[in-house]
C-alpha positions as CSV (number, residue, x, y, z in Angstrom):
1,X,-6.0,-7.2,-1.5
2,X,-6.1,-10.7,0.7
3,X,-9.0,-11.1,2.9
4,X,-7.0,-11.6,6.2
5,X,-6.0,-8.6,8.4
6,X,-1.9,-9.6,8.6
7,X,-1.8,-9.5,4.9
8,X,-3.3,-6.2,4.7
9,X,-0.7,-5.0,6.8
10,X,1.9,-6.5,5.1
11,X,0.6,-5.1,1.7
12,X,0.4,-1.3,3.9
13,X,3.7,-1.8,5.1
14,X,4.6,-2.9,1.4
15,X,3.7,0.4,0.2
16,X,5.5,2.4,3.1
17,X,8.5,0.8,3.0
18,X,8.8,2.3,-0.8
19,X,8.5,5.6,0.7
20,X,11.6,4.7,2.8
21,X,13.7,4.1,-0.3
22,X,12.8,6.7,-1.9
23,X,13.8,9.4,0.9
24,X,10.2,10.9,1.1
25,X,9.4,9.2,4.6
26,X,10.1,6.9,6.9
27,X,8.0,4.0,8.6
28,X,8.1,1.1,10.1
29,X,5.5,-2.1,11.6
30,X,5.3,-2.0,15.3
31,X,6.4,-4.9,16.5
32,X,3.9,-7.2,18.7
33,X,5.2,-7.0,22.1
34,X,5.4,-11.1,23.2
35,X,7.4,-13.3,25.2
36,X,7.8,-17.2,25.7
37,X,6.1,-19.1,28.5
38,X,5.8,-22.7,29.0
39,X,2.8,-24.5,29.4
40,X,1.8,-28.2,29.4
41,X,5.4,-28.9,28.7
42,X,5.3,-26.6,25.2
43,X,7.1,-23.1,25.3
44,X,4.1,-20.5,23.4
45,X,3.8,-17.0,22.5
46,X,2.0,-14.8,24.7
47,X,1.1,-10.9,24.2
48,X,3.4,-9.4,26.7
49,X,1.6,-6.1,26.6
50,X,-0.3,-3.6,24.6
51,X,1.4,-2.7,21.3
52,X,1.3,0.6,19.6
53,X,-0.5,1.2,16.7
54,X,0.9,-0.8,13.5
55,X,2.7,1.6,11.4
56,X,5.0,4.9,12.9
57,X,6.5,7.3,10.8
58,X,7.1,10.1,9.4
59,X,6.4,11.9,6.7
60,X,7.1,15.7,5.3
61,X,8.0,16.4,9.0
62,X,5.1,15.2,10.4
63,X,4.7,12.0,12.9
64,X,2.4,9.5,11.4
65,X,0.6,6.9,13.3
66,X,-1.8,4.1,11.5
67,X,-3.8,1.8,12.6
68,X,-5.0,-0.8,10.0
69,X,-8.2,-2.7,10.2
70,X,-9.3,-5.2,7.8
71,X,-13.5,-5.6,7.2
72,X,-14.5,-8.6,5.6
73,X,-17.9,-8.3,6.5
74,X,-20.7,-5.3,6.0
75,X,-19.6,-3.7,9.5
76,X,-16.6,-2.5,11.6
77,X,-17.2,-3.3,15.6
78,X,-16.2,-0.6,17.4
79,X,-14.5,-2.8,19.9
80,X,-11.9,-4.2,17.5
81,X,-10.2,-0.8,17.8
82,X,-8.9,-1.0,21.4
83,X,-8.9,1.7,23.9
84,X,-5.2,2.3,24.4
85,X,-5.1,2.8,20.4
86,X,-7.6,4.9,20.3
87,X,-5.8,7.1,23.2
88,X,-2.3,6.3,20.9
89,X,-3.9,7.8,18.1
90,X,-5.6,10.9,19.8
91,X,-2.3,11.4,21.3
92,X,-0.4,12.0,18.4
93,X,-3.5,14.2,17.0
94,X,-3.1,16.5,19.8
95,X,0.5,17.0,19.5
96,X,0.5,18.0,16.1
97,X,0.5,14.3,14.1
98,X,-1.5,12.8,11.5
99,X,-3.7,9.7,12.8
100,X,-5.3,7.6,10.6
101,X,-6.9,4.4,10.8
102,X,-6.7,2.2,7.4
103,X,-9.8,0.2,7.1
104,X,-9.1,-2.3,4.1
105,X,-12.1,-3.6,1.7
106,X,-10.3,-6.5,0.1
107,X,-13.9,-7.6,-1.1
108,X,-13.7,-4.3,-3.1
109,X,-9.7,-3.8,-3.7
110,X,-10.4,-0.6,-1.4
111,X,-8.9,1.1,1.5
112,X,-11.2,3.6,3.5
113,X,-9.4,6.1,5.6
114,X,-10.4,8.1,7.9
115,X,-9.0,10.4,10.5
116,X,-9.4,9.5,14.8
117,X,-11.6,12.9,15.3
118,X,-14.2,12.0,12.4
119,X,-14.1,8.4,14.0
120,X,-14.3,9.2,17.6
121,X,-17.3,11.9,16.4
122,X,-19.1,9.1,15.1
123,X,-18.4,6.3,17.6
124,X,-19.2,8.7,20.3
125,X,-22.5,10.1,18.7
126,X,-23.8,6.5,17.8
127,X,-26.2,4.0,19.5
128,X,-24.3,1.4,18.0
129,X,-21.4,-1.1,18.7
130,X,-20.2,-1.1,15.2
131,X,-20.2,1.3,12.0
132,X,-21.5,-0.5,8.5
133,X,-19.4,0.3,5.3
134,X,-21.6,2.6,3.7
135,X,-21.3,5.2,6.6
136,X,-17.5,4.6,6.5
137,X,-17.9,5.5,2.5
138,X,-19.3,8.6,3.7
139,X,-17.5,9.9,6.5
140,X,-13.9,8.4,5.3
141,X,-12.1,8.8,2.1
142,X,-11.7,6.1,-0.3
143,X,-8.6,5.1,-1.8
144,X,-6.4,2.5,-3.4
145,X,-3.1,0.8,-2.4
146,X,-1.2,3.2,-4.8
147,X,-2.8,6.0,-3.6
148,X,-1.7,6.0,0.6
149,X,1.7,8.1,-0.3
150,X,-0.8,10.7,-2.1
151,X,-3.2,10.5,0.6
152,X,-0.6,11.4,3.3
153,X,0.6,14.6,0.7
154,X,-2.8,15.7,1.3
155,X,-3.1,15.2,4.9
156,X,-0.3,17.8,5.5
């Protein structure tokens, strides 16, 4: 697993895209909502607005919304998961959908998962700006790369 956040998403999106081909599922990466301004003569990207989460899908039926974080230090801060993805994700929840949010380990080869109500419990019922990695361990579920197709089996 690389140590930067895009190619943790490209290696989840890796992964999801075999469920496409093989009929199980379907997914696919949100796209980054941008347009082209100039400035100082140069024509740059800007965000144009807030994005959805980074993968949608589904999968057995069920719509699937993940948002994937990579840590490559001992904590997650709370405020890298912003407020309209948090209400994206609780959204879905409510409505019957599965919403996850990927935390990848590439230090470890890991990915912690863990569900927006056990997050949103802790976040809300902590003093702290951020969450360390063992209390992720602990309130999350640990799995591999190979393993997010299984993982999803078992969420439904």
């Amino acid at each position: 697993m690389n140590k930067t956040g895009r190619n943790f998403e490209n290696e989840i999106s890796k992964k999801l895209l075999k469920i496409n081909k093989s009929g199980r599922g379907f997914f696919i990466k949100s796209p980054t909502p941008m347009k082209m301004i100039k400035s100082k003569g140069k024509i740059i990207p800007i965000y144009s607005n807030k994005a959805l989460c980074d993968f949608v899908g589904i999968y057995n039926k069920k719509f699937v919304l993940i948002e994937a974080k990579n840590i490559t230090g001992e904590r997650f801060i709370f405020e890298r998961l912003k407020p309209h993805q948090e209400k994206q994700l609780s959204s879905i929840k409510r409505h019957g959908g599965i919403s996850l949010i990927m935390f990848g380990l590439p230090n470890e080869k890991i990915i912690i998962v863990l569900k927006i109500d056990d997050y949103l419990v802790f976040k809300s019922q902590s003093e702290k700006k951020s969450i360390n990695i063992i209390s992720l361990k602990e309130i999350g579920k640990i799995i591999s790369l190979e393993e997010v197709e299984e993982y999803l089996n078992f969420m439904i």
